[in-house]
Every structure is written in C-alpha cells, then in structure tokens.
N, C-alpha and C positions, 0 to 999 in steps of 0.2 A: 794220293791218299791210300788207294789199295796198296800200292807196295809198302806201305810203311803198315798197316796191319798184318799183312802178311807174313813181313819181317819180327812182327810180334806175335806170330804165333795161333792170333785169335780167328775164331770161331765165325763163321759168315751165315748167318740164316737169315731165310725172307720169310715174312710174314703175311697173311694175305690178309687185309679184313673187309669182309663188306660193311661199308657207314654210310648209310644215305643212297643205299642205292647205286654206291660209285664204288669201283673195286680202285682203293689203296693201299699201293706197295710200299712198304716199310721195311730197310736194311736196317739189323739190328749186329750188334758186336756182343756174343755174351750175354748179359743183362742190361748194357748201356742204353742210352735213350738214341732215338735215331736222331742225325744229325742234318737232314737234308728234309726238305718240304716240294709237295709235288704242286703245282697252282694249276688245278684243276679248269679254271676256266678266264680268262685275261678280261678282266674289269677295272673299269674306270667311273666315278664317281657322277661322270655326265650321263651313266648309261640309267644311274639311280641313286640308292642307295649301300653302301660297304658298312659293315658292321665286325667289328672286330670283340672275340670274347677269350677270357682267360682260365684256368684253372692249375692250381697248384698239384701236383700228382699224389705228394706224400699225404697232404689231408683227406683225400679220397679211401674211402671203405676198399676191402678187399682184402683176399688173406694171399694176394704177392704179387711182387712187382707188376708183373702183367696186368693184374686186375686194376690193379691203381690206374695203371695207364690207359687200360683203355674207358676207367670210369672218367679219368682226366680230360678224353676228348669228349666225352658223351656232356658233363659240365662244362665243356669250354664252350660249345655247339649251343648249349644252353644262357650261359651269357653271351652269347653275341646275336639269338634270337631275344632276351630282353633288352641287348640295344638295340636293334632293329623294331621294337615298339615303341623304345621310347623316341627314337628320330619319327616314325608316323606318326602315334598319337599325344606324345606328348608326355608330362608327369607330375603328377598330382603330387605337392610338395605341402605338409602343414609344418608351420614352425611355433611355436611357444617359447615364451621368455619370460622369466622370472624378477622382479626389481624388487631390491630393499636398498633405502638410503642413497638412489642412484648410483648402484654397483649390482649388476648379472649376478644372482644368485642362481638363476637354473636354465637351460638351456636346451630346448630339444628338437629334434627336426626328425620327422618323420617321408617320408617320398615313396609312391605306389605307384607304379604301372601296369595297364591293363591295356590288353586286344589282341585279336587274331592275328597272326603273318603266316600267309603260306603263299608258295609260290620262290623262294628262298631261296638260290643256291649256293651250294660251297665249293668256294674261291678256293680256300686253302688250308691246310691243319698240319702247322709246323710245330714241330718240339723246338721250345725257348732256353735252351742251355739242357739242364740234366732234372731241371725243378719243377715246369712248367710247360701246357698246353695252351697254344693259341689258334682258333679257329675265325675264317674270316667268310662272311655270308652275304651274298649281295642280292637285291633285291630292286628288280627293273621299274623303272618309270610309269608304265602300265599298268603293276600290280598296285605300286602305290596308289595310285589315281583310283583303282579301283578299290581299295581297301578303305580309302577318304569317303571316297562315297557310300560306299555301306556302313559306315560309322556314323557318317551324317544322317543316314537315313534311318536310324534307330531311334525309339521313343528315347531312350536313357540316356542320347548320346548329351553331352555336356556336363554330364553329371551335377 
C-alpha cells in the first residue's frame, strides 16, 4: 500500500490527536479519511459491555474538512456512550396510536434515555469508508454492577 501512494505521488502526513486521554495516530493522504483503525485495547463482550457509536462527518459543523472530522469522532464517542446507557439502564419507550374505522390514522413512538457511565474505555475509532466515524467503548463488569447499584439506590430510580 505505501508503494502504491508513493508511486502516486501523494503527500504522507501524521496527525497527532489527543481524544480521551489516549494519544491516536492517524495517517492521513492529502485530505483523504484515514484508512486503518488502531484497537486501543483487546475486549470481549464476557469482560462486559462493547458499545459501538456512529457519525456521519459531512453533517457535522465546521468550516473544513478537519473540523468535520474530528467533530465526527467527538459525535461517534457520543453515540456509543448513549448505547452504553441504554444496555445499563435501559429505555423509556412511549408509543401512541391513533384509530379511525379500524385503520392507523396516527402513529408515534417516542424513546428517552437517561444515566451516568463513567469508567468507559475506547476500544477503537475507525474511519468507515470516506463518510463516516465509528467509535467502539467498553465497559467492565464491575463498573456495571457498580453503576446498577447506584441507580437502585436512588429515590427516582424507576421512574
């Protein structure tokens, strides 16, 4: 793969960034999206919980490319800590339905999730083609047990 950029000509710069405390290296070509993801830390699903989150780069604020992208991980990071509450505590789902004549005239679903996760780490934050951010966050068996129990132990809890 390097000889064939090479052979093309382009540009090789590294990027540093710190995200999370963890310093990731990102090879980038030009303005291309990087094509390679680093796995920060080797998990498996018996150790807890894995939470995978997404974000699209072009919908993301920012006035260039860069900025998109690095808003892209900061939203991915972000959906994959509201999956990781919704695997703890769960999600509040209302749904409404509308009948005339026995035929759905209206239809709505609503779903809220709410609580703390910390203790969280990241697995991995791989660019998914040239469009997309996905960030992956796992979360140990002990934090969970620990975070159930301080949810239990709260007057609101149940809502």
């Amino acid at each position: 793969m390097g000889m064939h950029n090479s052979a093309l000509g382009l540009r090789r710069t590294s990027l540093y960034c710190l995200f999370s405390g963890l310093m990731l290296v990102v090879t980038m070509s030009g303005c291309a999206t990087p094509q390679r993801s680093q796995n920060l830390y080797p998990v498996s699903e018996a150790d807890g919980l894995v939470a995978t989150g997404y974000a699209v780069i072009a919908s993301q604020r920012g006035e260039t490319p860069a900025q998109q992208r690095l808003m892209a991980i900061k939203a991915s990071k972000l959906d994959a800590y509201r999956s990781l509450a919704e695997q703890v505590y769960g999600q509040y789902v209302n749904a409404t339905g509308t009948m005339v004549d026995m035929s759905v005239t209206d239809d709505h679903l609503k779903s809220r999730v709410e609580g703390v996760i910390y203790g969280a780490r990241v697995v991995s934050i791989t660019p998914i083609g040239e469009e997309t951010y996905e960030t992956k966050l796992a979360l140990p068996q002990s934090t969970i047990d620990e975070l159930v129990r301080n949810y239990l132990q709260t007057p609101s809890a149940g809502r």
